[in-house]
The first five atom37 places (N, CA, C, CB, O) and aatype in JSON, in Angstrom:
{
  "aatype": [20, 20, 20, 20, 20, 20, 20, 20, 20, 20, 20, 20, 20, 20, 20, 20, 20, 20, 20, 20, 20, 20, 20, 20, 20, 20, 20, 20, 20, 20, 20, 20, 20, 20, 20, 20, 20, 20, 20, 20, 20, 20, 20, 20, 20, 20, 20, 20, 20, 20, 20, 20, 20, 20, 20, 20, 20, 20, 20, 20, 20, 20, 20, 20, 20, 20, 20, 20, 20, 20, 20, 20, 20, 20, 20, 20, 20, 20, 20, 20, 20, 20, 20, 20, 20, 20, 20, 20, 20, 20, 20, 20, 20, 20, 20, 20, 20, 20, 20, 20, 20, 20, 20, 20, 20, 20, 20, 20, 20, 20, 20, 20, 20, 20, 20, 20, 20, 20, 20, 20, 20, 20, 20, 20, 20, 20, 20, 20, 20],
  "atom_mask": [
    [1, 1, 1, 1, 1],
    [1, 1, 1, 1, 1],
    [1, 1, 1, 1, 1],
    [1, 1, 1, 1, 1],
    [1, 1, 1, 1, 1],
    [1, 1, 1, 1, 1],
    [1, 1, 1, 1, 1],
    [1, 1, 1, 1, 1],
    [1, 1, 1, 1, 1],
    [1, 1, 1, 1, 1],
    [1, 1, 1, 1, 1],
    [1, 1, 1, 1, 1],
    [1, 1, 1, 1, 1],
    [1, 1, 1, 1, 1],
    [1, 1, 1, 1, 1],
    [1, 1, 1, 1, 1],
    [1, 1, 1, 1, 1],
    [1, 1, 1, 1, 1],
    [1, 1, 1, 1, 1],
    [1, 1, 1, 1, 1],
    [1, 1, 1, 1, 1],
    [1, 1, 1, 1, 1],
    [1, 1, 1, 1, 1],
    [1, 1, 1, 1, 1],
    [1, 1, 1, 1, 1],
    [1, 1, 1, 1, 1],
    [1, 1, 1, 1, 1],
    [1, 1, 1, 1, 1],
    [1, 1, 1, 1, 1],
    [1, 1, 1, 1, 1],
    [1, 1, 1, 1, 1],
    [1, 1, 1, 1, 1],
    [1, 1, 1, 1, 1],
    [1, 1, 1, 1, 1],
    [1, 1, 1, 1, 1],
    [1, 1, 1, 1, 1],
    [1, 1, 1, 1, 1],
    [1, 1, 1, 1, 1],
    [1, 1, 1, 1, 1],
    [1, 1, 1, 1, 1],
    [1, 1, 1, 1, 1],
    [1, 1, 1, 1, 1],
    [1, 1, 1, 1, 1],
    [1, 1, 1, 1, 1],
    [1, 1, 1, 1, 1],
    [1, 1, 1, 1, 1],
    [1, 1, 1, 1, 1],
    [1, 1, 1, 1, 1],
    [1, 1, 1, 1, 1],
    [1, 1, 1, 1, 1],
    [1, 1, 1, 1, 1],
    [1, 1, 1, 1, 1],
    [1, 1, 1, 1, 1],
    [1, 1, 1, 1, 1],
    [1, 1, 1, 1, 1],
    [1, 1, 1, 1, 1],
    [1, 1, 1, 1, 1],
    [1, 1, 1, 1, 1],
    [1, 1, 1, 1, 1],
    [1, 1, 1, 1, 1],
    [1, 1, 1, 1, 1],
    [1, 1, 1, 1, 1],
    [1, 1, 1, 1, 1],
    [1, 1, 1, 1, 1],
    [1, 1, 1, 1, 1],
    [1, 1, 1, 1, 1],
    [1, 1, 1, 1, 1],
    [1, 1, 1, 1, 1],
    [1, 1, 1, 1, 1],
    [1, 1, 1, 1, 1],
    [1, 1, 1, 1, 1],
    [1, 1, 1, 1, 1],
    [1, 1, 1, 1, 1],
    [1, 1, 1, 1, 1],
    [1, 1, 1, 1, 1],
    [1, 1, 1, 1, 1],
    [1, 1, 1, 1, 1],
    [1, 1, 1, 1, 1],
    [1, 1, 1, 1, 1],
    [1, 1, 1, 1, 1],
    [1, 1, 1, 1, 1],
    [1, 1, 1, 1, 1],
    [1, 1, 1, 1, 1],
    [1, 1, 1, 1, 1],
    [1, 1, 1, 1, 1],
    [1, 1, 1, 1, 1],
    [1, 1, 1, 1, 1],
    [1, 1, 1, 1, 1],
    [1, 1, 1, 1, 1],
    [1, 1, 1, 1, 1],
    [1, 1, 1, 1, 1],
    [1, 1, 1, 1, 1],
    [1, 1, 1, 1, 1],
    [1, 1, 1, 1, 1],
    [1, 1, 1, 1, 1],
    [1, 1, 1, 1, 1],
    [1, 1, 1, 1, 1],
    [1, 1, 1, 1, 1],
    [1, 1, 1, 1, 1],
    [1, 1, 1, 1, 1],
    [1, 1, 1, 1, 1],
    [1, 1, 1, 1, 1],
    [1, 1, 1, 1, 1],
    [1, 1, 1, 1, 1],
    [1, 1, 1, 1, 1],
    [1, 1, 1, 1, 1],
    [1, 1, 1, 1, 1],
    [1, 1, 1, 1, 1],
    [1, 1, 1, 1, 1],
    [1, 1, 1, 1, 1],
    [1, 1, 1, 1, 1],
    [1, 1, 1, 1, 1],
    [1, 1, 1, 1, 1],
    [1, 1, 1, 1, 1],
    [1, 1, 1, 1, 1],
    [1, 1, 1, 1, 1],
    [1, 1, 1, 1, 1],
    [1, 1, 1, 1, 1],
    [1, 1, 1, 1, 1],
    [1, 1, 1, 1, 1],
    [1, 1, 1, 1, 1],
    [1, 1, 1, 1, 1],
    [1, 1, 1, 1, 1],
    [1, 1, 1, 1, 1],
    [1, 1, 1, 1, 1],
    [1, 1, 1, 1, 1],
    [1, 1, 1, 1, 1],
    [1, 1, 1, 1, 1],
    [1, 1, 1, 1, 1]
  ],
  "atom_positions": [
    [[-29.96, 150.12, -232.12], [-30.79, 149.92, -230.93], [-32.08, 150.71, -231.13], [-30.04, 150.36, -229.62], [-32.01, 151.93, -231.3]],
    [[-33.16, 150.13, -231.11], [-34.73, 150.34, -230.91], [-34.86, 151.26, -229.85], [-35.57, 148.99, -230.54], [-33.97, 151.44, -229.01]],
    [[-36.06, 151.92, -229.87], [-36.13, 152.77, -228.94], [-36.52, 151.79, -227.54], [-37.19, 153.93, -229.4], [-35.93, 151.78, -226.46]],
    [[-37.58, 151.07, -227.92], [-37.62, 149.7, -227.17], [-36.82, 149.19, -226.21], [-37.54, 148.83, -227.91], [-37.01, 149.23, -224.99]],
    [[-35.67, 148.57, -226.95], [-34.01, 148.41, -226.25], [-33.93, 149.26, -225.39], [-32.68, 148.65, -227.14], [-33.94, 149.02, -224.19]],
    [[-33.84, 150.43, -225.92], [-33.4, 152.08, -224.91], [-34.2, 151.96, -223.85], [-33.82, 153.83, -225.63], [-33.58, 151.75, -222.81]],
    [[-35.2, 152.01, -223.78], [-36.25, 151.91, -222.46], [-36.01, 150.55, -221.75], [-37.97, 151.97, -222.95], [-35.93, 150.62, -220.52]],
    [[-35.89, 149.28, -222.32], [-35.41, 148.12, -221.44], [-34.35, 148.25, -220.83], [-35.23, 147.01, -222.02], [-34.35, 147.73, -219.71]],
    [[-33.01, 149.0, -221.29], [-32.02, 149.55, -220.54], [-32.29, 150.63, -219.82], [-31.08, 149.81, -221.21], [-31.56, 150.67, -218.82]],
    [[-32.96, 151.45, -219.89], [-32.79, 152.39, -219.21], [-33.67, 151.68, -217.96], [-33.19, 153.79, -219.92], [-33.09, 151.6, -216.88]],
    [[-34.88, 151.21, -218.06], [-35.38, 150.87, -216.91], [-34.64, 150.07, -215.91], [-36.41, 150.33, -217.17], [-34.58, 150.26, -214.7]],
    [[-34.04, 149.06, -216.68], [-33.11, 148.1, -215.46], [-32.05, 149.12, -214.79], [-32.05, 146.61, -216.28], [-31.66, 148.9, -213.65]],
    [[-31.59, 150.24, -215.51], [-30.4, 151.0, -215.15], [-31.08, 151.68, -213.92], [-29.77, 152.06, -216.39], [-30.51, 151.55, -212.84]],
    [[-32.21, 152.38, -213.98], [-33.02, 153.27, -212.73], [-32.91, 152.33, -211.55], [-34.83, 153.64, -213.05], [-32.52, 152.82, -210.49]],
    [[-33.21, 151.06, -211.61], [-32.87, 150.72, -210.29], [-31.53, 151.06, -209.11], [-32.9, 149.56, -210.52], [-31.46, 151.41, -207.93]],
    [[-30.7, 150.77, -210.12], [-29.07, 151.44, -209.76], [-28.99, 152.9, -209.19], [-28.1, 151.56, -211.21], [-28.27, 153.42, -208.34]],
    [[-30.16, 153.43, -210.1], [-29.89, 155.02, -209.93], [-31.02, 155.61, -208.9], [-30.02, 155.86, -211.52], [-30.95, 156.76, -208.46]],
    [[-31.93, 154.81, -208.62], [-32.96, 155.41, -207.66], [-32.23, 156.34, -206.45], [-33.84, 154.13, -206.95], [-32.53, 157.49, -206.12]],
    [[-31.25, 155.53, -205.95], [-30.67, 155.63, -204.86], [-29.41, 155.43, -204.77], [-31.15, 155.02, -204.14], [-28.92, 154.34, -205.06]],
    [[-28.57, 156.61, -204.29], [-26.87, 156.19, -203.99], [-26.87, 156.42, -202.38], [-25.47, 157.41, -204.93], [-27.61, 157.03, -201.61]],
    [[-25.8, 155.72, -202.23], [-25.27, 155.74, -200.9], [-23.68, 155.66, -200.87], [-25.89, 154.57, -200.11], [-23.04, 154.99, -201.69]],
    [[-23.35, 156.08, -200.29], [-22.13, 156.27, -199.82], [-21.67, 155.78, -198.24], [-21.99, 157.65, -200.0], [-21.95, 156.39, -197.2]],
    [[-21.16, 154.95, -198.31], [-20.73, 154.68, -196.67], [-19.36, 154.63, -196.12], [-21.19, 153.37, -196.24], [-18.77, 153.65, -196.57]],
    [[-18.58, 155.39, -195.25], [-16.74, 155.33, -195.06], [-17.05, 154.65, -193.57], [-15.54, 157.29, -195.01], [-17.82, 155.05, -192.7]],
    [[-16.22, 153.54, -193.58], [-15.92, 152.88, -192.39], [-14.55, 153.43, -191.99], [-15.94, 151.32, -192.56], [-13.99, 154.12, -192.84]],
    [[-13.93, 153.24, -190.84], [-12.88, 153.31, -190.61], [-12.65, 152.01, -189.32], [-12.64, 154.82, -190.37], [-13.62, 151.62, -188.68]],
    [[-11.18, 151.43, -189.06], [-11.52, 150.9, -188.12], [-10.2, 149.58, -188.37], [-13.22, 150.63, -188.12], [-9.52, 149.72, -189.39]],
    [[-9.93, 148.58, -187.62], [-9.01, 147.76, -187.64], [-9.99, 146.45, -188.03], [-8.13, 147.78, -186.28], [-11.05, 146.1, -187.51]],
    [[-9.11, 145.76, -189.33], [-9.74, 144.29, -189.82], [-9.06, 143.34, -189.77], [-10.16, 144.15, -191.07], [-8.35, 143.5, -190.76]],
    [[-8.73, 142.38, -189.29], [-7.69, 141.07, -189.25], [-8.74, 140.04, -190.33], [-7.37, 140.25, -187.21], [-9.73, 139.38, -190.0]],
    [[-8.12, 140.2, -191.66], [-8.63, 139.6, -192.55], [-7.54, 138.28, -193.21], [-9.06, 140.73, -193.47], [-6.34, 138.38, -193.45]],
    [[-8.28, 137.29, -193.35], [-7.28, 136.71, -194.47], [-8.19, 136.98, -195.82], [-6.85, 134.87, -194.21], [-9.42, 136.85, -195.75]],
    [[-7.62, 137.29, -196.89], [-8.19, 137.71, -198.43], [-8.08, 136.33, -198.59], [-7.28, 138.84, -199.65], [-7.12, 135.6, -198.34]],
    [[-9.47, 135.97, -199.15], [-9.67, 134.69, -200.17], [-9.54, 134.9, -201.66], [-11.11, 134.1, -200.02], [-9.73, 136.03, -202.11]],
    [[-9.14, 133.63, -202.67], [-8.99, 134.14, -203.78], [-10.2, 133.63, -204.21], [-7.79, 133.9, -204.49], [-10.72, 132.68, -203.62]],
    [[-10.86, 134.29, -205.46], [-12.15, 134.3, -206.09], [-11.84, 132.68, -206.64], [-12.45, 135.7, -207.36], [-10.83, 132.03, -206.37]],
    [[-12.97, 132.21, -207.47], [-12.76, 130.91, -208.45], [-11.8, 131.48, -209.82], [-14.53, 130.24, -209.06], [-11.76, 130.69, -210.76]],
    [[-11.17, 132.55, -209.94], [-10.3, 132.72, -210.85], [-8.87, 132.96, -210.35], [-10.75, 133.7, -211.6], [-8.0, 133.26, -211.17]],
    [[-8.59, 132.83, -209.01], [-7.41, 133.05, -208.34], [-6.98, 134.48, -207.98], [-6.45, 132.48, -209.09], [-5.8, 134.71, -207.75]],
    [[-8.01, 135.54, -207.91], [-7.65, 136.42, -207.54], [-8.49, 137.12, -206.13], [-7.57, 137.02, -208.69], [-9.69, 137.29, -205.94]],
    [[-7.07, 137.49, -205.09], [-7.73, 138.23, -204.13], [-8.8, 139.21, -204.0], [-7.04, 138.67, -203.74], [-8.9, 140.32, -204.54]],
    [[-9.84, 138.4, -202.93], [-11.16, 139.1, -203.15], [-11.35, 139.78, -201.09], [-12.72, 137.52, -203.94], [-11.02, 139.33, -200.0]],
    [[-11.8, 140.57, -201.41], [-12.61, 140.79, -199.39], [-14.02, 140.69, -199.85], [-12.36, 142.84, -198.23], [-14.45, 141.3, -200.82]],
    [[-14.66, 139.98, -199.17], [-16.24, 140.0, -198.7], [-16.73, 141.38, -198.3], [-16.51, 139.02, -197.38], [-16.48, 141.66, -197.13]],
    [[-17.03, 141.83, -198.65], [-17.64, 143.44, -197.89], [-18.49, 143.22, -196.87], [-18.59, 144.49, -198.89], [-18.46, 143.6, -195.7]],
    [[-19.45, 142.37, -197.65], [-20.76, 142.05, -196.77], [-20.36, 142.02, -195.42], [-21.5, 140.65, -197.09], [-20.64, 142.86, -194.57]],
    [[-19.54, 140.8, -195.25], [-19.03, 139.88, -194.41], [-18.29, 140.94, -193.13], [-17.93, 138.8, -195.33], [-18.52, 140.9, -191.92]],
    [[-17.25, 141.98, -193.95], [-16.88, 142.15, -193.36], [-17.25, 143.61, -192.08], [-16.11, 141.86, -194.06], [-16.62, 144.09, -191.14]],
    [[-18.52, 143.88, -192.7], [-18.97, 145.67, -192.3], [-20.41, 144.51, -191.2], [-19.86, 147.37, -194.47], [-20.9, 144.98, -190.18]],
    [[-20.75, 143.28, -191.66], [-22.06, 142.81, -191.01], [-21.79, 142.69, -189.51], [-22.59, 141.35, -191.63], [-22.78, 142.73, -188.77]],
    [[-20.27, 142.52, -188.82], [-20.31, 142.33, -187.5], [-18.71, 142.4, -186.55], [-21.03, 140.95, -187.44], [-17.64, 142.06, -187.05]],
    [[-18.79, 142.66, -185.79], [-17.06, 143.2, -185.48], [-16.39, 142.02, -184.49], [-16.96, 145.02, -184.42], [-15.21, 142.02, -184.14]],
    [[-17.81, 140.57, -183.96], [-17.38, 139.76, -184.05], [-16.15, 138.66, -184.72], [-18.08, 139.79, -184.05], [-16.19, 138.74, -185.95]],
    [[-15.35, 137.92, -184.37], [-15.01, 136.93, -185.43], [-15.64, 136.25, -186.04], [-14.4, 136.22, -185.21], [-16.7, 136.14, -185.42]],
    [[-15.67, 135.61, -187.03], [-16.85, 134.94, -187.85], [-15.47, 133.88, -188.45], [-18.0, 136.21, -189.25], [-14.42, 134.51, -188.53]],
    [[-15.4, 132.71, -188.78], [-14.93, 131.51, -189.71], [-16.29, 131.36, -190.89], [-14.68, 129.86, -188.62], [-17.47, 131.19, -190.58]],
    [[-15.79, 131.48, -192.13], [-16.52, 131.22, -192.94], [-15.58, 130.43, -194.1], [-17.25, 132.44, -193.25], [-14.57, 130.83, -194.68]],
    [[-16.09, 129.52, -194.18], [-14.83, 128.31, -195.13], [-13.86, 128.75, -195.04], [-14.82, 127.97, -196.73], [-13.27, 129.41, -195.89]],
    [[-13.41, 128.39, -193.66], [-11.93, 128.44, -192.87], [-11.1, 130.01, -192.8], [-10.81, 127.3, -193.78], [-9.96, 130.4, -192.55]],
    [[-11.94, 130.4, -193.04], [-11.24, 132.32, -193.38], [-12.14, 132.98, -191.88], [-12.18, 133.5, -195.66], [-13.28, 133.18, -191.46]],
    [[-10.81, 133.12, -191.51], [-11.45, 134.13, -189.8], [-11.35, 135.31, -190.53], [-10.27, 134.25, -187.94], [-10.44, 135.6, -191.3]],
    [[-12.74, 136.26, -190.15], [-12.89, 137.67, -190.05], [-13.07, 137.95, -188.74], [-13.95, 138.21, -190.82], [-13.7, 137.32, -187.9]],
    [[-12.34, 139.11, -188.62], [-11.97, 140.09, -187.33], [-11.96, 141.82, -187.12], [-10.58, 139.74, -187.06], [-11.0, 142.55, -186.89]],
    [[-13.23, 142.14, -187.26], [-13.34, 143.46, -187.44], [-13.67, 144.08, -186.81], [-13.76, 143.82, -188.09], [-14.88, 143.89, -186.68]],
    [[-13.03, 145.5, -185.73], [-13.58, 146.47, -185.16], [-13.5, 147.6, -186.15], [-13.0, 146.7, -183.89], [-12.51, 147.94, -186.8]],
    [[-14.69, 148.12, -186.17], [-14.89, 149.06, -187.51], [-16.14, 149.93, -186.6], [-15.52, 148.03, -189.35], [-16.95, 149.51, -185.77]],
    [[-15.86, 151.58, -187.25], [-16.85, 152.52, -186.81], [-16.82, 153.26, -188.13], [-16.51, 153.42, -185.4], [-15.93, 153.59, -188.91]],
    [[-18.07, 153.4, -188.09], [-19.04, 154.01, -189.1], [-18.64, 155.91, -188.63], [-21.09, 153.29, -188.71], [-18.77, 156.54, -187.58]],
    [[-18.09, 156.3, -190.17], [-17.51, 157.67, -189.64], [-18.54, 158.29, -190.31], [-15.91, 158.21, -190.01], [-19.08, 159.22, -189.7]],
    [[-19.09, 157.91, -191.82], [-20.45, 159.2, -192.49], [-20.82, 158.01, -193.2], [-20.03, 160.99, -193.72], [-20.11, 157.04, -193.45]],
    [[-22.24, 158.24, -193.54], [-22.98, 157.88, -194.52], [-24.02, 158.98, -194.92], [-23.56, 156.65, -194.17], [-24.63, 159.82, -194.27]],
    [[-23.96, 158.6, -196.46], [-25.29, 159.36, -197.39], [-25.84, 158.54, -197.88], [-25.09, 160.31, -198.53], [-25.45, 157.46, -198.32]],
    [[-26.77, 158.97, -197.85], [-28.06, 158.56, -198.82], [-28.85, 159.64, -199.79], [-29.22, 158.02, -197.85], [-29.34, 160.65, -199.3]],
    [[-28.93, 159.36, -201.18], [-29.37, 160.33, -202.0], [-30.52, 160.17, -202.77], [-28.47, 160.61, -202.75], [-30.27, 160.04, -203.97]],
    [[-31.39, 160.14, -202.56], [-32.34, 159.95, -203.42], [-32.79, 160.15, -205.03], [-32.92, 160.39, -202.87], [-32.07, 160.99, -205.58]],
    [[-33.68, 159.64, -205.79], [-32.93, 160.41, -207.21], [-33.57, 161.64, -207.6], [-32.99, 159.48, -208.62], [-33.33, 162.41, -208.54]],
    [[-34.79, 161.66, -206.31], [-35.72, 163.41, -206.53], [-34.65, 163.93, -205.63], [-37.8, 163.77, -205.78], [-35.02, 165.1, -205.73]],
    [[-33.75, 164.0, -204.91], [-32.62, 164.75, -204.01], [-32.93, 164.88, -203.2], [-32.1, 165.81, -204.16], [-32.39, 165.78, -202.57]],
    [[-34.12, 164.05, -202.5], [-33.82, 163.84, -200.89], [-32.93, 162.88, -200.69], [-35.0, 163.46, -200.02], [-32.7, 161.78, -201.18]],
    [[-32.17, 164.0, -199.3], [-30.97, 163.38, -198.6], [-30.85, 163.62, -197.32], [-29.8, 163.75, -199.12], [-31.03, 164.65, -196.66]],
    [[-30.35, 162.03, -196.92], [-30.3, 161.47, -195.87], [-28.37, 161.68, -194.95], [-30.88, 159.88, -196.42], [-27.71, 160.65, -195.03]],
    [[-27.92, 162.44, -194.47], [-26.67, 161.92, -194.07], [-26.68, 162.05, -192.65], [-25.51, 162.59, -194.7], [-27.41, 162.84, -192.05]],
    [[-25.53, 160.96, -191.89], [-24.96, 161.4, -190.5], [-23.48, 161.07, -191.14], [-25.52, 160.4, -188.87], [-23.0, 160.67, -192.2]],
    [[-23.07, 161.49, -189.9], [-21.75, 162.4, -189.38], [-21.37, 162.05, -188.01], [-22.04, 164.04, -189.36], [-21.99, 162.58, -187.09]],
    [[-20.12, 160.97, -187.68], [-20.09, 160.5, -186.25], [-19.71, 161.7, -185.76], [-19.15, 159.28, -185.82], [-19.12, 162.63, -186.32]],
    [[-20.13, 161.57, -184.56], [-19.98, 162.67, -183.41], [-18.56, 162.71, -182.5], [-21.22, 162.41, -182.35], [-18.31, 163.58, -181.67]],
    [[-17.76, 161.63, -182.81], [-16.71, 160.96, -182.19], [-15.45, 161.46, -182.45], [-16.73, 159.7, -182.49], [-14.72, 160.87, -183.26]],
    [[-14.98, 162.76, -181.72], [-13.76, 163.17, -182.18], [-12.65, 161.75, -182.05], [-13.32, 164.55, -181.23], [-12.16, 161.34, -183.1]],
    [[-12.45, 161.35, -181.3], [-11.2, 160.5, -180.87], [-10.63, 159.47, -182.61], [-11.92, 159.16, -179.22], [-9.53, 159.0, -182.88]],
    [[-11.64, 159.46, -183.25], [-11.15, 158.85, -184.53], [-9.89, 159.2, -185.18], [-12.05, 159.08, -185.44], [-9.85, 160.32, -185.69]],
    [[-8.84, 158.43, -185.28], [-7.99, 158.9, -185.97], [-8.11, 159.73, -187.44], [-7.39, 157.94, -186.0], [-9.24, 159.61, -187.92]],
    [[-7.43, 160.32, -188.04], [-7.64, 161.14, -189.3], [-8.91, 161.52, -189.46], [-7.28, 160.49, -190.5], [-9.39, 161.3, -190.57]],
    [[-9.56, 162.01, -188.69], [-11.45, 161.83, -189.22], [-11.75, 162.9, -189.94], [-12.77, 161.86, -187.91], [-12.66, 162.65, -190.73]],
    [[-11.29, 164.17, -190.0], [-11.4, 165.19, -190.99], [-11.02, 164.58, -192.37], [-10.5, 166.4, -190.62], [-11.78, 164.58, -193.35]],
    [[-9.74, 164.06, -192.34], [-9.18, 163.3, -193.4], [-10.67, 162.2, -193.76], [-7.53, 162.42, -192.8], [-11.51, 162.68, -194.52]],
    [[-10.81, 161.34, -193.42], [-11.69, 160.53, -193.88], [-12.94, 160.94, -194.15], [-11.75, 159.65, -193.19], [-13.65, 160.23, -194.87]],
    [[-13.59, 162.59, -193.44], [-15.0, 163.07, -194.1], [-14.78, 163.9, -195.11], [-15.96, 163.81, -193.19], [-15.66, 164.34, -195.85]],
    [[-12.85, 164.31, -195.22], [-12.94, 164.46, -196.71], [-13.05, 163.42, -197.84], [-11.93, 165.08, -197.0], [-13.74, 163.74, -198.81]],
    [[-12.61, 162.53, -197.83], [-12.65, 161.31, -198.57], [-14.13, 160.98, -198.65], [-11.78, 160.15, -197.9], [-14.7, 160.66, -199.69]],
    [[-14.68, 161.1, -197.52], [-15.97, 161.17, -198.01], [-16.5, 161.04, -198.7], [-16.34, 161.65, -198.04], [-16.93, 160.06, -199.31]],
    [[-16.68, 162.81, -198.76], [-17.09, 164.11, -199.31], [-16.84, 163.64, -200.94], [-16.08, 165.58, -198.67], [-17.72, 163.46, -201.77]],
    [[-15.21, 163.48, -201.15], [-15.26, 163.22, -202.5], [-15.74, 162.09, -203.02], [-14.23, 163.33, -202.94], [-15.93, 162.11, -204.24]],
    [[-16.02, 160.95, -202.36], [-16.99, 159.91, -202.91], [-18.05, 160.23, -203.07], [-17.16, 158.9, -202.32], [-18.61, 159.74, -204.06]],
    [[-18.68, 160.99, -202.36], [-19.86, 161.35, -202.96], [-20.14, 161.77, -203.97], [-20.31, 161.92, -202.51], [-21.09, 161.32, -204.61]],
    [[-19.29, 162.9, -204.46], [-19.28, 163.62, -205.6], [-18.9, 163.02, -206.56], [-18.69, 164.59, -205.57], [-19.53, 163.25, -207.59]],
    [[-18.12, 162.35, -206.6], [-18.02, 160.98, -207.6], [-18.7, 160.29, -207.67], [-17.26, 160.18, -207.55], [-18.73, 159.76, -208.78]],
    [[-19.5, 159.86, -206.84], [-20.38, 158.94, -207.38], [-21.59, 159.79, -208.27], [-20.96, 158.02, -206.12], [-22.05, 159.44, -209.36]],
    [[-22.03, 161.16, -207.35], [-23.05, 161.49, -208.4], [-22.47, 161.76, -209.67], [-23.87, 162.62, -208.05], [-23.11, 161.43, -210.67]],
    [[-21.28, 162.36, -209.8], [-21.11, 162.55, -211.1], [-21.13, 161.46, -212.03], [-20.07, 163.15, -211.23], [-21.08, 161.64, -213.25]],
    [[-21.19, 160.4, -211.51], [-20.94, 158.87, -212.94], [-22.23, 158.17, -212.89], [-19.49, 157.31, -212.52], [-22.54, 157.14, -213.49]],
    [[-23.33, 159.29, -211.65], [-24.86, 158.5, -211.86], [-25.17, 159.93, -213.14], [-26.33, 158.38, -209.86], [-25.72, 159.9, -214.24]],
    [[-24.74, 160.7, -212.62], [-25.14, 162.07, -213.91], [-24.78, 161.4, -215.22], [-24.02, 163.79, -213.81], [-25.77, 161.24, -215.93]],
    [[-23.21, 160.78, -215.94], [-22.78, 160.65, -216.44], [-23.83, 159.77, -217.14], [-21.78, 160.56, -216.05], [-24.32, 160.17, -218.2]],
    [[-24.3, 158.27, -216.44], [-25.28, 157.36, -216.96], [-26.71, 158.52, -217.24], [-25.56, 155.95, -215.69], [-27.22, 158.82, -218.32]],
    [[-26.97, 158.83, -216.31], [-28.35, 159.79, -216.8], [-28.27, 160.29, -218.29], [-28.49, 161.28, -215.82], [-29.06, 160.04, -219.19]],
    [[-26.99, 161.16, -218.33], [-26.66, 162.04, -219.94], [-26.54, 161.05, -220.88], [-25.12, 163.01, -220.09], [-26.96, 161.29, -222.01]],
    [[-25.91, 159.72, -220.57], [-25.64, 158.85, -221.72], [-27.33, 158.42, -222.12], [-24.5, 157.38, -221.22], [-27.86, 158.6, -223.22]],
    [[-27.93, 157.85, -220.97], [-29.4, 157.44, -221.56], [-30.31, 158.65, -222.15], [-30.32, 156.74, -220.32], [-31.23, 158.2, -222.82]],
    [[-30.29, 159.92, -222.09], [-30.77, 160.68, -222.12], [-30.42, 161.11, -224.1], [-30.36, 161.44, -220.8], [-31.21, 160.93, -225.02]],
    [[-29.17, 161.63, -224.16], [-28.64, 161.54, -225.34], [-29.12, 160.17, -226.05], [-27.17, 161.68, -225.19], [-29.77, 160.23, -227.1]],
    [[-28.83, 159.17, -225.56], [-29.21, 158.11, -226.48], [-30.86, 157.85, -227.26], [-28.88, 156.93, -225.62], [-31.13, 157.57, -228.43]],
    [[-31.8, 158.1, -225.99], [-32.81, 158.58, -226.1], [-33.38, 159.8, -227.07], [-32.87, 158.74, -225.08], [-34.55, 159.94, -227.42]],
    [[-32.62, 160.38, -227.3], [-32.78, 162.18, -228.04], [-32.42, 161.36, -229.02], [-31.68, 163.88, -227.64], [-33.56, 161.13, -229.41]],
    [[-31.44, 160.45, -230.07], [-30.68, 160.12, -231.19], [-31.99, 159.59, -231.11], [-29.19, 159.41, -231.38], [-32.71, 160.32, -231.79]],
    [[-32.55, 158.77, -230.67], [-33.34, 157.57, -231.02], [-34.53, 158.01, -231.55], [-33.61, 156.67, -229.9], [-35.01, 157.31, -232.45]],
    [[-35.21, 159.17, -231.16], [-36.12, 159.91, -230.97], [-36.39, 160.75, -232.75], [-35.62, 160.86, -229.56], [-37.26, 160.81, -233.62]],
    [[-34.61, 161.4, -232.41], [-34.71, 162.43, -234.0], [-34.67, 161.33, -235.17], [-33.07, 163.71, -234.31], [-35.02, 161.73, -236.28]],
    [[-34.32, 160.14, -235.06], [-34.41, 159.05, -236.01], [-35.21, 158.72, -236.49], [-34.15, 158.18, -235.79], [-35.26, 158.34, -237.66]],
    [[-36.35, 158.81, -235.47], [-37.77, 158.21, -235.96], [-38.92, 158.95, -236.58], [-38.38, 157.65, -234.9], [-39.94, 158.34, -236.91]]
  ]
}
């Protein structure tokens, strides 16, 4: 791989990495799972976080009351964005802003992880030339 290559990947990859977010719903879904065009059970995410309405969408009722317990937003200079519902009555909700918590940290660690891989790859490419 060209250094070239390296920079065409790495640039498409920054989009991914500009920005993470993290979002924990909690909440009751009366879903039927559709199977993908390969036969395997899929949920719509979109579909299902866009409205707590019922919705029929090629014959599949969605049914979701769902509350938004935390979201982050991280920027890739490290401005950050989070709330935190205010709503004790949530079931497990300590439980779930730990779960959080550790998504977050997982996720930065596997945007770090891509950073070090392009970065290293970049350095090989570099002492090569």
């Amino acid at each position: 791989m060209g250094l070239r290559q390296a920079l065409e990947k790495l640039n498409a990859a920054v989009d991914d990495l500009v920005t993470l977010e993290v979002i924990t719903y909690t909440g009751q879904v009366k879903h039927v799972i559709q199977n993908d065009n390969k036969g395997n059970p899929v949920i719509n995410w979109d579909s299902l976080t866009q409205s707590a309405l019922p919705k029929t969408v090629n014959g599949v009722t969605t049914e979701a009351v769902i509350k938004l317990v935390a979201a982050t937003q991280i920027k890739f200079d490290g401005d950050t964005k989070l709330f935190q519902t205010d709503e004790q009555d949530i079931p497990r909700l300590q439980e779930l802003l730990d779960v959080h918590r550790k998504s977050v940290e997982t996720s930065l660690a596997a945007r770090k992880a891509v950073v070090d891989f392009f970065a290293d790859t970049l350095k090989e490419i570099v002492s090569k030339t």
